[in-house]
N, C-alpha and C positions, 0 to 999 in steps of 0.2 A: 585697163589693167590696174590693178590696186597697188597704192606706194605699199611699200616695206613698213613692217610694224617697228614703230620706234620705240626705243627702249624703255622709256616709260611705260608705254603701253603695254610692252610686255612682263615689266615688272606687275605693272597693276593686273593682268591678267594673271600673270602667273600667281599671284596672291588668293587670286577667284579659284587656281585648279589648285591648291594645296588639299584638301580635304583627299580629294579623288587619289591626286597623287603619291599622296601618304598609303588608302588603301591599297595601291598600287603594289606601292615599295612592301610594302606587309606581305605580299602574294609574294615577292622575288624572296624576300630576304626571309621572310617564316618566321623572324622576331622582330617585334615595336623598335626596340632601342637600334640595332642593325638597320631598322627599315629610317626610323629618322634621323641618322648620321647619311644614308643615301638620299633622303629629300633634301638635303642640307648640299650635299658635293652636287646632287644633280639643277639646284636650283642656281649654284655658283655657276656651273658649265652653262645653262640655258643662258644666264646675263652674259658671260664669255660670250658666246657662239650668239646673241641675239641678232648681230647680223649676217646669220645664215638664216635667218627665219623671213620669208621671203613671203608674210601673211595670205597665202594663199591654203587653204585646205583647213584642217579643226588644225588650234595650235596644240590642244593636248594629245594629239595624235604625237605630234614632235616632240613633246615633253616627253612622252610614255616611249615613245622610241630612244630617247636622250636619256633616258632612267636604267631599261635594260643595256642600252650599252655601258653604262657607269657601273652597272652592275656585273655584267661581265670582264669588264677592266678589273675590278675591285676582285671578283672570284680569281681570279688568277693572279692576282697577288697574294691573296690567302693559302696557308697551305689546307689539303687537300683535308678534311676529318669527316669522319665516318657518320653521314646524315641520317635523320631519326626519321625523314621521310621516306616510305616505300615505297613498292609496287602498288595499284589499287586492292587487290589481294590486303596486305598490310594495311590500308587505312581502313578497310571494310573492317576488320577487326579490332583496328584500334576506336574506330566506330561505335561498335558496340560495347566496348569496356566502358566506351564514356558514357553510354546513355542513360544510364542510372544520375546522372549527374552534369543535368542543368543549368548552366547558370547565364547571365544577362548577354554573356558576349558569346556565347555558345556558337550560333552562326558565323560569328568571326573565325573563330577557333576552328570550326570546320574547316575554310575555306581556307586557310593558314596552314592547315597539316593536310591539307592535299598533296601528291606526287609534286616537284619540280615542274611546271610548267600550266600544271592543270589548272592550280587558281591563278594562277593569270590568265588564262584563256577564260576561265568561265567568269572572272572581272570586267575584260574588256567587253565579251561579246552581252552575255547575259547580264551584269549590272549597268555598266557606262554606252551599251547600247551600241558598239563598235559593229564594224561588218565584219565577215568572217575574211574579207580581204584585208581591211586595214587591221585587223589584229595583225593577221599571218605579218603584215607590213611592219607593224610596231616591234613584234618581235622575232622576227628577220627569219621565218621559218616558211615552210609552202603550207597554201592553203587547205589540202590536206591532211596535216600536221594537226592543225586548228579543228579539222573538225574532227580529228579521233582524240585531242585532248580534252573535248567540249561534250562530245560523247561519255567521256570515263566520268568527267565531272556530272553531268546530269544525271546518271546511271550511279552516279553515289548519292548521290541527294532522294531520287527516287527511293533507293534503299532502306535509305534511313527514313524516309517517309510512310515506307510502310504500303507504296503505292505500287511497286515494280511487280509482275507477276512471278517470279517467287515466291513474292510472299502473300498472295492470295489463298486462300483453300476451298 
């Protein structure tokens, strides 16, 4: 059985998932500055809580579980305003307003103004390489869930790609 990760360790390691976990908070929160005041509360809770980490399993599975729950804490402190994120219907269109207009972060920026839940899904599974189980696990939903969020996300990228049949002739 493996000791417990000590706290060092998982400081130093937690240093190693910062990048990821930033992209992360970006997909929950849909703005940089929002997203890095959550990698900030969620990096304090992780040192908190390091001895619940029980070094078994990926720790950034625990990190990205620890993140959407800070983040749902935090939503519900907030009051409630009127999100500029829509149905896929709505981002398909706001899709196409942007594609005139390119620029370096653009793939970000997609993956940012997705629906509520979609770039997170299509983060953990298709970037960070997650299972469709440890997502649904990270962010406490049925599996499921995961794979009609992962579906809407690929079926927008297709879109815009130009590759979906629709848009063949």
């Amino acid at each position: 059985m493996r000791q417990p990760a000590t706290t060092i360790d998982l400081r130093r390691d937690l240093v190693g998932l910062l990048p990821r976990l930033r992209r992360f908070a970006i997909t929950l929160a849909g703005e940089v500055s929002v997203a890095d005041e959550l990698v900030q509360a969620v990096c304090q809770r992780a040192i908190a809580k390091g001895h619940q980490w029980s070094g078994e399993g990926r720790l950034e599975s625990w990190i990205y579980t620890l993140a959407r729950q800070q983040w749902t804490d935090d939503s519900r402190k907030r009051k409630p305003k009127a999100s500029v994120r829509g149905n896929v219907t709505d981002l398909r269109e706001a899709a196409r307003e942007r594609s005139a207009a390119v620029d370096p972060d653009a793939i970000h920026h997609m993956i940012a103004d997705m629906p509520d839940g979609v770039s997170s899904m299509f983060l953990l599974v298709d970037v960070e390489g997650h299972s469709y189980q440890q997502a649904a696990d990270i962010m406490g939903i049925p599996v499921a869930s995961v794979v009609s969020q992962l579906a809407a996300a690929r079926l927008h990228f297709a879109e815009l790609a130009g590759t979906h049949p629709i848009h063949r002739y």
